[in-house]
Structures are given as structure tokens and as C-alpha cells.
GUVEX-576261 format. One line per field, with one value per residue: residue in three letters; residue number from 0; x, y, z of N, C-alpha, C, O in turn. Coordinates in nm, 3 decimals. Layout:
<recs>
rest = [ALA:...] .
nr = [NUM:...] .
nxx = [X:...] .
nyy = [Y:...] .
nzz = [Z:...] .
caxx = [X:...] .
cayy = [Y:...] .
cazz = [Z:...] .
cxx = [X:...] .
cyy = [Y:...] .
czz = [Z:...] .
oxx = [X:...] .
oyy = [Y:...] .
ozz = [Z:...] .
</recs>
This chain:
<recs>
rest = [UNK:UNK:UNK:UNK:UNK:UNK:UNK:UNK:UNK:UNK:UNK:UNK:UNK:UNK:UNK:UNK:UNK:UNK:UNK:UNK:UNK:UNK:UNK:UNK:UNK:UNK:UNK:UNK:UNK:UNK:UNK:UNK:UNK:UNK:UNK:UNK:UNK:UNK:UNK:UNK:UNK:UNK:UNK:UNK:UNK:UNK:UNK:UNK:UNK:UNK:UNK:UNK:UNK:UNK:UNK:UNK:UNK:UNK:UNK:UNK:UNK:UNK:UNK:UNK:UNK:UNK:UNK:UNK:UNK:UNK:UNK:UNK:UNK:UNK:UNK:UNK:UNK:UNK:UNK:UNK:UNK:UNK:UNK:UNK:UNK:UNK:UNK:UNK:UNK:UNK:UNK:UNK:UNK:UNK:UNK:UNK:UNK:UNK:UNK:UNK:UNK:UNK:UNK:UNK:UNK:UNK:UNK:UNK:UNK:UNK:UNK:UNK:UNK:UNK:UNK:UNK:UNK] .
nr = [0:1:2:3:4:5:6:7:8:9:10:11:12:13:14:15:16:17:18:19:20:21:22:23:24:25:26:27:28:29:30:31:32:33:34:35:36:37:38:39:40:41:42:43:44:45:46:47:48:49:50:51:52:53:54:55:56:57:58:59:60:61:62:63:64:65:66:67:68:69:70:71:72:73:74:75:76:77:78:79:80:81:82:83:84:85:86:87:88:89:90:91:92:93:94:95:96:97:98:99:100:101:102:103:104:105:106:107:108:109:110:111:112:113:114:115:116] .
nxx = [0.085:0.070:0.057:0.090:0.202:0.263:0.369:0.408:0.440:0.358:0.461:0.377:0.561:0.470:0.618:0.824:0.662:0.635:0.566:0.632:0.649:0.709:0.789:0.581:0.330:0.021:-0.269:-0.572:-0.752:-0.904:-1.094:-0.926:-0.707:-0.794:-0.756:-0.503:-0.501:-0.655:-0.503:-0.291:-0.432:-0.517:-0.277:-0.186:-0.361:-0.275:-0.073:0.152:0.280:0.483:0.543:0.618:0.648:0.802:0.863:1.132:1.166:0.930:0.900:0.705:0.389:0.052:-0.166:-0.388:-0.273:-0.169:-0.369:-0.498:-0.266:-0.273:-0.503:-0.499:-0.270:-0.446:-0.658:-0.418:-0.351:-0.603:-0.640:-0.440:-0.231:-0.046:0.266:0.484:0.655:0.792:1.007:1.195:1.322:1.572:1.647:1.393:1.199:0.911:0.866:1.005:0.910:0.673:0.621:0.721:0.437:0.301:0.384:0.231:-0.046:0.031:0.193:0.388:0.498:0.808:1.009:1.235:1.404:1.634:1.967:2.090:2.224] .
nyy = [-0.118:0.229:0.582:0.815:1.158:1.482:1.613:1.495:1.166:0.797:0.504:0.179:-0.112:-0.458:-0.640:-0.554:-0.460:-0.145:0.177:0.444:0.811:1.074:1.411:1.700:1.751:1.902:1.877:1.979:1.995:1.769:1.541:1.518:1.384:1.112:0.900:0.832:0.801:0.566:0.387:0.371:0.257:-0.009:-0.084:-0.214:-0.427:-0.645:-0.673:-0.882:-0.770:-0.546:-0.234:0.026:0.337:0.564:0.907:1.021:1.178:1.366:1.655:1.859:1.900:1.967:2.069:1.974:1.720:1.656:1.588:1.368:1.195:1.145:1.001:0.754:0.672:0.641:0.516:0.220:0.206:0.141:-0.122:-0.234:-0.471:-0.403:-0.304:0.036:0.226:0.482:0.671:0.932:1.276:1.484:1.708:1.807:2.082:2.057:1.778:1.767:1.915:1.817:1.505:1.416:1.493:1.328:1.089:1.079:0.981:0.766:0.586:0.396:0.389:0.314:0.620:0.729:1.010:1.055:1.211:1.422:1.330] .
nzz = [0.000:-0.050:-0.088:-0.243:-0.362:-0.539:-0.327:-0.066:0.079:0.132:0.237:0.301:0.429:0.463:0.535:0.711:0.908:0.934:0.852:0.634:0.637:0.455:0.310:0.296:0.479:0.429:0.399:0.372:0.612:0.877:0.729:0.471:0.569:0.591:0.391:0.464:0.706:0.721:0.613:0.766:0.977:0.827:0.805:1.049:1.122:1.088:1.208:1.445:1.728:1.731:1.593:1.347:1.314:1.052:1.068:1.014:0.803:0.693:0.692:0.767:0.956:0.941:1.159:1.142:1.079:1.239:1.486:1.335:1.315:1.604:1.660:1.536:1.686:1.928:1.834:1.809:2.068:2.233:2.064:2.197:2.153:2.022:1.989:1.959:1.779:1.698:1.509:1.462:1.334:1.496:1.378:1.263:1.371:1.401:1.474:1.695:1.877:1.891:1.893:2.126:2.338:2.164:2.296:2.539:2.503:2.487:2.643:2.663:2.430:2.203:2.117:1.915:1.851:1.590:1.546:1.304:1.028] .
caxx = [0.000:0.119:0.040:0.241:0.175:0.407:0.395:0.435:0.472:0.354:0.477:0.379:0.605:0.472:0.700:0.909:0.561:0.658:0.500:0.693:0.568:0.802:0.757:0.532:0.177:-0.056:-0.378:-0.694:-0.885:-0.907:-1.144:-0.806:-0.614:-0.869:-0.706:-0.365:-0.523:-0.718:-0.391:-0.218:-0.520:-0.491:-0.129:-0.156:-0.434:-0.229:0.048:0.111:0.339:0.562:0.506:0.727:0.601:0.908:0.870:1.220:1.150:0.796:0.912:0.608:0.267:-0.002:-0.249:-0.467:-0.210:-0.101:-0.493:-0.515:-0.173:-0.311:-0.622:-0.419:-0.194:-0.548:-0.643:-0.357:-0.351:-0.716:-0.614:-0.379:-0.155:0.100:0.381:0.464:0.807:0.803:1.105:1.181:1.468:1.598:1.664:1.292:1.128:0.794:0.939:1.088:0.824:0.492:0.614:0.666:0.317:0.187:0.397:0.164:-0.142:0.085:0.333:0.501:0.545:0.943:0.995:1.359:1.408:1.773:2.071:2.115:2.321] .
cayy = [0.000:0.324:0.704:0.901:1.289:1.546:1.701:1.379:0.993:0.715:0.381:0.057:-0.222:-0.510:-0.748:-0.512:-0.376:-0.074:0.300:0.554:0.913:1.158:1.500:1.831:1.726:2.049:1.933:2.094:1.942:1.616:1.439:1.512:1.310:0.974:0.774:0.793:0.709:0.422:0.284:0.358:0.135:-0.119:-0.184:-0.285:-0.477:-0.774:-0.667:-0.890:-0.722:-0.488:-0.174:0.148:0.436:0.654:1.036:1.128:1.235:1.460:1.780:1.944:1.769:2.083:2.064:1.846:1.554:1.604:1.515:1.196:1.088:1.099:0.970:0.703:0.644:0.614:0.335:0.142:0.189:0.105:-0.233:-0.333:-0.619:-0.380:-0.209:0.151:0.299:0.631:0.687:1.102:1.324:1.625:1.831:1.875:2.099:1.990:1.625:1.744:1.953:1.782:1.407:1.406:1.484:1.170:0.980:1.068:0.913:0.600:0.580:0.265:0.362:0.437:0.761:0.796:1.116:1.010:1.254:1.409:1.212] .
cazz = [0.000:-0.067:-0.172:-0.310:-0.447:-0.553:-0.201:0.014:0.043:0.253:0.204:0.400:0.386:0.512:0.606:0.841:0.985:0.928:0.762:0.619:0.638:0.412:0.223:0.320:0.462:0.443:0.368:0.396:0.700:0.904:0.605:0.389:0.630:0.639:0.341:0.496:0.810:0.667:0.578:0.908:1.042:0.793:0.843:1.212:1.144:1.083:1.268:1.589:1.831:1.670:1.410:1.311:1.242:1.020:1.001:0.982:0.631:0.705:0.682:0.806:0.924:0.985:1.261:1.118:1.033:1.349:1.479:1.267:1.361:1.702:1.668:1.505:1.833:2.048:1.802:1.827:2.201:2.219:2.023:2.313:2.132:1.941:2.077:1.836:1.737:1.673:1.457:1.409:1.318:1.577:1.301:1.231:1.432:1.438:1.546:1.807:1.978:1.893:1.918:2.259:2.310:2.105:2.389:2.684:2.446:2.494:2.753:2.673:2.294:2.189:2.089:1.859:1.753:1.548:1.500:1.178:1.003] .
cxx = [0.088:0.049:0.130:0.134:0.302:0.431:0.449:0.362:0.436:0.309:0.423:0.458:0.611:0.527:0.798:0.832:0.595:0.620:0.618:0.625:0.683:0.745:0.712:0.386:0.123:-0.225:-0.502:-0.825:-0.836:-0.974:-1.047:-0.776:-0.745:-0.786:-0.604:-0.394:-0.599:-0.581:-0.314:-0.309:-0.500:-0.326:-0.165:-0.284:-0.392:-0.080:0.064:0.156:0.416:0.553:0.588:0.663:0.715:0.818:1.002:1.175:1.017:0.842:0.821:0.469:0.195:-0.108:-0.380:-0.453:-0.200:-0.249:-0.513:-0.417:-0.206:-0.396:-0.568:-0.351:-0.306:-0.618:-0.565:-0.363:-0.467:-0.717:-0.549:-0.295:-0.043:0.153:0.455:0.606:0.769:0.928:1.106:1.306:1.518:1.601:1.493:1.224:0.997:0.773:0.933:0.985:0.673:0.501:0.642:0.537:0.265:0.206:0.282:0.005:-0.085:0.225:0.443:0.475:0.709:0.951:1.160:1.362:1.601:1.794:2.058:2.190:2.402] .
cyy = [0.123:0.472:0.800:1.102:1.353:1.570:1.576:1.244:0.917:0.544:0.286:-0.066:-0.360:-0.606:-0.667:-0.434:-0.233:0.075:0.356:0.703:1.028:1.327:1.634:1.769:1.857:2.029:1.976:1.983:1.789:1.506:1.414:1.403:1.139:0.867:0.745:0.758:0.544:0.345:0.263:0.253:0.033:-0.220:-0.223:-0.342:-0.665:-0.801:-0.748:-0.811:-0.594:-0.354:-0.051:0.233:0.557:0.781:1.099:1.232:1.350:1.555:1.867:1.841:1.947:1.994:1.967:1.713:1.579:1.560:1.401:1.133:1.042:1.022:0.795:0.607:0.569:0.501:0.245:0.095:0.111:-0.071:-0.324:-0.405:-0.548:-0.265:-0.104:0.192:0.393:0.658:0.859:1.177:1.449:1.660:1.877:1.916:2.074:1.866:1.621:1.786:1.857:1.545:1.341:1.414:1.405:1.079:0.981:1.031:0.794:0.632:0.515:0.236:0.429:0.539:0.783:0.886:1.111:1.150:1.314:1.369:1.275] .
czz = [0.000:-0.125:-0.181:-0.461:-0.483:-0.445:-0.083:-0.043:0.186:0.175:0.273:0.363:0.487:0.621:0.702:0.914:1.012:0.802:0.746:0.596:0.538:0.341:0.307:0.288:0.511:0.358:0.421:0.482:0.697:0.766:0.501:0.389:0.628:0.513:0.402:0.672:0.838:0.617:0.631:0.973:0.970:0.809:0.936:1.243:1.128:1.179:1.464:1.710:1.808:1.552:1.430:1.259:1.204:0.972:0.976:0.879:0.606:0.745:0.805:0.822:1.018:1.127:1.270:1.080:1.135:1.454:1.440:1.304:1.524:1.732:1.604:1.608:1.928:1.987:1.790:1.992:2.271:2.197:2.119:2.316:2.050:1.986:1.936:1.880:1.671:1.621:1.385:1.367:1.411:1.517:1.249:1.346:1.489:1.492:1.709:1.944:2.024:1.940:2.090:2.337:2.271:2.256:2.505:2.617:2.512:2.524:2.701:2.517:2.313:2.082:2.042:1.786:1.715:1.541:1.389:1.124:0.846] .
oxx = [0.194:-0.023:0.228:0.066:0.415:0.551:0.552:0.284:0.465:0.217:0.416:0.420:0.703:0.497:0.858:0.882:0.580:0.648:0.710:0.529:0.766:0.622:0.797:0.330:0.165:-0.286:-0.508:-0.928:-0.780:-0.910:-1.058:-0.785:-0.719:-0.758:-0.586:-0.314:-0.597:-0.590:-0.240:-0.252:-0.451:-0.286:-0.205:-0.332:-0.457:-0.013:0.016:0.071:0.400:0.557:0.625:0.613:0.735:0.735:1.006:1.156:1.014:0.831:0.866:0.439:0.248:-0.102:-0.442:-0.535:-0.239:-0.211:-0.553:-0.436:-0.174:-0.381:-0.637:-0.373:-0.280:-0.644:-0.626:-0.376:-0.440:-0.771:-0.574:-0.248:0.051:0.100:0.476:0.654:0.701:0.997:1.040:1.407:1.470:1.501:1.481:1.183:0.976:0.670:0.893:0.975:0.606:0.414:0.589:0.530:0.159:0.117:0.251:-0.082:-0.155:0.323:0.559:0.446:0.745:0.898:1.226:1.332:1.685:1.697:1.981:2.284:2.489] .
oyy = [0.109:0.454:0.842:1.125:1.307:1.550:1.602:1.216:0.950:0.493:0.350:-0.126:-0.384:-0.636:-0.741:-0.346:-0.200:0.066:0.333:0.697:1.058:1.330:1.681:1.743:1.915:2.112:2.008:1.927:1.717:1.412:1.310:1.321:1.071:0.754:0.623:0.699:0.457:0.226:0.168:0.156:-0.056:-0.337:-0.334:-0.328:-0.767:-0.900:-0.701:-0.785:-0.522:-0.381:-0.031:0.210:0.643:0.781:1.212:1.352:1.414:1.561:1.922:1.746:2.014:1.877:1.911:1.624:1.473:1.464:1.320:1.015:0.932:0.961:0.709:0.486:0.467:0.400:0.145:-0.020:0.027:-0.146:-0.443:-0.440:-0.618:-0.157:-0.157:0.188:0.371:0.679:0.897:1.107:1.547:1.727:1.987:1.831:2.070:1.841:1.545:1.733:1.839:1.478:1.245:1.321:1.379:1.023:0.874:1.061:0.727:0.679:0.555:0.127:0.525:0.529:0.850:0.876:1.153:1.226:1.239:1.365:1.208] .
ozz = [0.062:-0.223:-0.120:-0.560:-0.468:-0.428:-0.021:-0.134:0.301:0.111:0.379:0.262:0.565:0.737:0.780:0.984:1.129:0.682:0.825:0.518:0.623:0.332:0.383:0.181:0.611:0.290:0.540:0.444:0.614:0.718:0.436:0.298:0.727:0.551:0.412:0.744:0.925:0.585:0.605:1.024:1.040:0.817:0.901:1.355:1.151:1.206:1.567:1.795:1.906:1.432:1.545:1.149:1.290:0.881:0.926:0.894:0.500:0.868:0.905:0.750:1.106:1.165:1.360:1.055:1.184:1.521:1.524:1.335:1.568:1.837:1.659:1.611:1.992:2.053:1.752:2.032:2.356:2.278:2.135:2.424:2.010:2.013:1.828:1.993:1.571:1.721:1.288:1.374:1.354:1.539:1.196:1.425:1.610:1.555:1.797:2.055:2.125:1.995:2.147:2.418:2.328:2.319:2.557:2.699:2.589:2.466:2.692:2.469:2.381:1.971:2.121:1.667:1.796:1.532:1.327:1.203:0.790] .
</recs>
């Protein structure tokens, strides 16, 4: 599964249970954000224990990705049986401030915000 625009990208690759989030998300309202949350739900619908969620690469996620990615978090948490990696970059600001924040949805998700490299 995947979408892909000019502006941003979001991959799923099964077999290492793991999303990728990359690019400049800015669109217009939560209803925007529902396919790419319909496909954040469908990954970890098979997923047993284990899943990754990569933003290094997301530039920017406005106020209303950052809503769905939560809403997101509170259905996985909700689910009960899979443990969430948060994979981020310090060099993006919005990473750095707002993903801490997802953690207290879900305590006992990890939270790497990598190095720039």
C-alpha cells in the first residue's frame, strides 16, 4: 500500500511492519487526512506485536495531520496487542516539539528522535 503525491509519500512495507511518512503534509482538513489514516489502520491490522512508524522524512505535518496521527496512536492503544516505534529526526522541528506529546497518548510507545546524520 502506498500514496504518493508530488507534495508527500507514505509507504507501508509489510514485512518489516513498518509506515513511512516523508515529504510536506498540508492538507486541507481532518477528512483530507482519512485515506492515509485508513492505511495507518490497515497496516496494524495484521500486525502482531511490533510496528514502526518513520517520520524522519515529514518535513512538516499541519495541525490536522497532526490530529489523525493521534487519533491514530489512540487506536492502536485502544487495540492493546502492538507495541509503536516512533522513529523522528531532531533536526525537524515539528518532530521534536509535537512528538513528545503523542507519547503521553501512549506511555510505553518508543519515541527515537535520530541525529542528523
Amino acid at each position: 500500500m502506498q500514496i504518493v503525491t508530488d507534495d508527500y509519500h507514505v509507504y507501508y512495507f509489510p514485512e518489516q511492519s513498518r509506515v513511512i511518512l516523508g515529504g510536506i503534509m498540508r492538507l486541507d482538513g481532518l477528512n483530507s487526512y482519512q485515506p492515509i489514516l485508513q492505511l495507518l489502520l490497515r497496516a496494524i491490522e495484521s500486525v502482531p506485536q511490533e510496528f514502526t512508524l518513520d517520520v524522519q522524512n515529514l518535513q512538516f505535518l499541519n495541525s490536522s495531520g497532526l490530529s489523525m496521527l493521534l487519533m491514530f496512536v489512540v487506536r492502536l492503544r485502544e487495540q492493546g496487542r502492538t507495541h509503536l516505534t516512533i522513529l523522528g529526526s531532531q533536526s525537524v522541528s515539528w518532530q521534536v516539539k509535537s512528538l513528545k506529546n503523542v507519547r503521553r497518548l501512549m506511555p510505553d510507545m518508543k519515541l527515537l528522535l535520530l541525529p542528523v546524520s
